[in-house]
N, C-alpha and C positions, 0 to 999 in steps of 0.2 A: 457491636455496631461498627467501632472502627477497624476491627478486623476484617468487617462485611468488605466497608469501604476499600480497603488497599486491596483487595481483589477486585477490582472494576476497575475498567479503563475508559474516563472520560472521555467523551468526543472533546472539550476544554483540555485535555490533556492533550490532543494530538493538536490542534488548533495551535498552542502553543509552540507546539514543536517543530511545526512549519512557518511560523512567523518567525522562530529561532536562526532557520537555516535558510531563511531567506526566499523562502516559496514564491512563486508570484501565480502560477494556476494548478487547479487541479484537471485532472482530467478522466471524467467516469461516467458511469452508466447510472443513475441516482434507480433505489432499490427501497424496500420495505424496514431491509435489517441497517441501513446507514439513514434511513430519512433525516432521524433529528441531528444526524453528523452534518449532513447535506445541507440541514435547512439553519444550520452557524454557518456555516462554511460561505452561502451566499449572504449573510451578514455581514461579512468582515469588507471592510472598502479595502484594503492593499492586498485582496484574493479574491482573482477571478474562477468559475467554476465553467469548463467547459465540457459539459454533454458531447457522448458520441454515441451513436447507434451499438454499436459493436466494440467489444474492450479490444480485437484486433486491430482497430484506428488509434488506442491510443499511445502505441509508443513510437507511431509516425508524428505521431500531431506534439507529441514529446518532443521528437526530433526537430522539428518543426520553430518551436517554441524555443528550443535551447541554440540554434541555431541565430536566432533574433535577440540573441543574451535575455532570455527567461529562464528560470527555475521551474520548473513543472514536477507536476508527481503525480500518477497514474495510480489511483484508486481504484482498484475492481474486487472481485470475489478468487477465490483459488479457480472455481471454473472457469470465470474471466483469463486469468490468467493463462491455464490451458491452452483455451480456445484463440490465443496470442502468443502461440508459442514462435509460429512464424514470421510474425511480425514482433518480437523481443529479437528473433535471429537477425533478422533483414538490417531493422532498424537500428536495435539499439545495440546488440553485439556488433556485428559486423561494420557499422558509424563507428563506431566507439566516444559514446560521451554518457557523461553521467548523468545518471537516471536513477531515482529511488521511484518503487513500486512499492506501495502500502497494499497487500493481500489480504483480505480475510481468509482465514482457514475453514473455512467451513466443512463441517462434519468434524471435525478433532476435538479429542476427547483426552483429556487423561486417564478416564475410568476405566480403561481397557480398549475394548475391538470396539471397531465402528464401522457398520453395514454399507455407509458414506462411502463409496470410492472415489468422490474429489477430495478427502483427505489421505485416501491411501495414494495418491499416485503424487498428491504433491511436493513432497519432498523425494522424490526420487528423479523428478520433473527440473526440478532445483537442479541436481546434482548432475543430471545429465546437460541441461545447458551450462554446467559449470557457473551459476549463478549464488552467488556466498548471500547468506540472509542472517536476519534478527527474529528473533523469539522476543514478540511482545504481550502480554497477558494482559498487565495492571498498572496503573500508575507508574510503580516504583519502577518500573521495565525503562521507560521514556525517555532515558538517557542515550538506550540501545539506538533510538531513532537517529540523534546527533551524527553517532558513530555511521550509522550507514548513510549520511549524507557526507563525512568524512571519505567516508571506503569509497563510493563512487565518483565523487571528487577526485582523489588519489589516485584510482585506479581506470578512470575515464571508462566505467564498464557497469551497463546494472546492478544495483544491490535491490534486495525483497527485504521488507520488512511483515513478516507474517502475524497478523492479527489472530494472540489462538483463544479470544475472549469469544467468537462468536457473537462479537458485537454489542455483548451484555450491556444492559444498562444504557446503551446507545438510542432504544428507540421506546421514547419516554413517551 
């Protein structure tokens, strides 16, 4: 059983980790596979959760936000993130300010091939906007997040933190 445990990745474990670094809103599209993440997240009094139609608003409204001395972090799925490729370009490359993106990987698999093509394409997607990320799975990963609030800090330029739990355990 506590071997189950250290392979899940609590939504209390990310909760954590953005109260760490200083969070002040999220910014996402609320979905089936993040619900019970979503529905702490509007719990918390020192994190605001701001809803956007489209994940391509949220690394304006990032901008936005970091611009007014807020800490934001854009929560979407890898397709999310795709479908924001131009608006990571506009806004958050080309501005140049720090931005962590919390991704779920969806479709990734360690078991082999996956029929999923928003996993095949998103790390290639990565590396063509020159965007450096974290591999987060379980618990014990969580520190990796720190680090990429560091990197973008440092480097005034996006870091990804990629969720490759598929949300496990997230939607209780």
């Amino acid at each position: 059983m506590v071997e189950q445990q250290a392979a899940v990745l609590s939504p209390e474990t990310l909760i954590d980790e953005f109260k760490k670094n200083g969070v002040t809103h999220i910014i996402t599209i609320p979905d089936s596979e993040t619900n019970y993440l979503y529905e702490l997240m509007l719990k918390q009094d020192w994190l605001d959760v701001v809803p956007v139609s489209r994940e391509g608003e949220g690394p304006s409204t990032a901008l936005g936000l970091n611009v007014a001395g807020k800490t934001p972090v854009v929560l979407v799925q890898n397709t999310g993130m795709l479908e924001s490729g131009d608006s990571i370009r506009g806004m958050a490359l080309d501005a140049g300010f720090p931005l962590v993106m919390v991704v779920g990987y969806r479709g990734w698999t360690r078991r082999g091939k996956t029929p999923d093509t928003a996993a095949v394409y998103t790390e290639p997607f990565l590396h063509a906007m020159g965007l450096n990320y974290y591999f987060v799975e379980r618990n014990s990963d969580a520190p990796r997040i720190s680090e990429a609030f560091s990197e973008a800090q440092e480097t005034r330029r996006p870091v990804v933190v990629l969720i490759g739990d598929e949300y496990h355990g997230w939607n209780r």
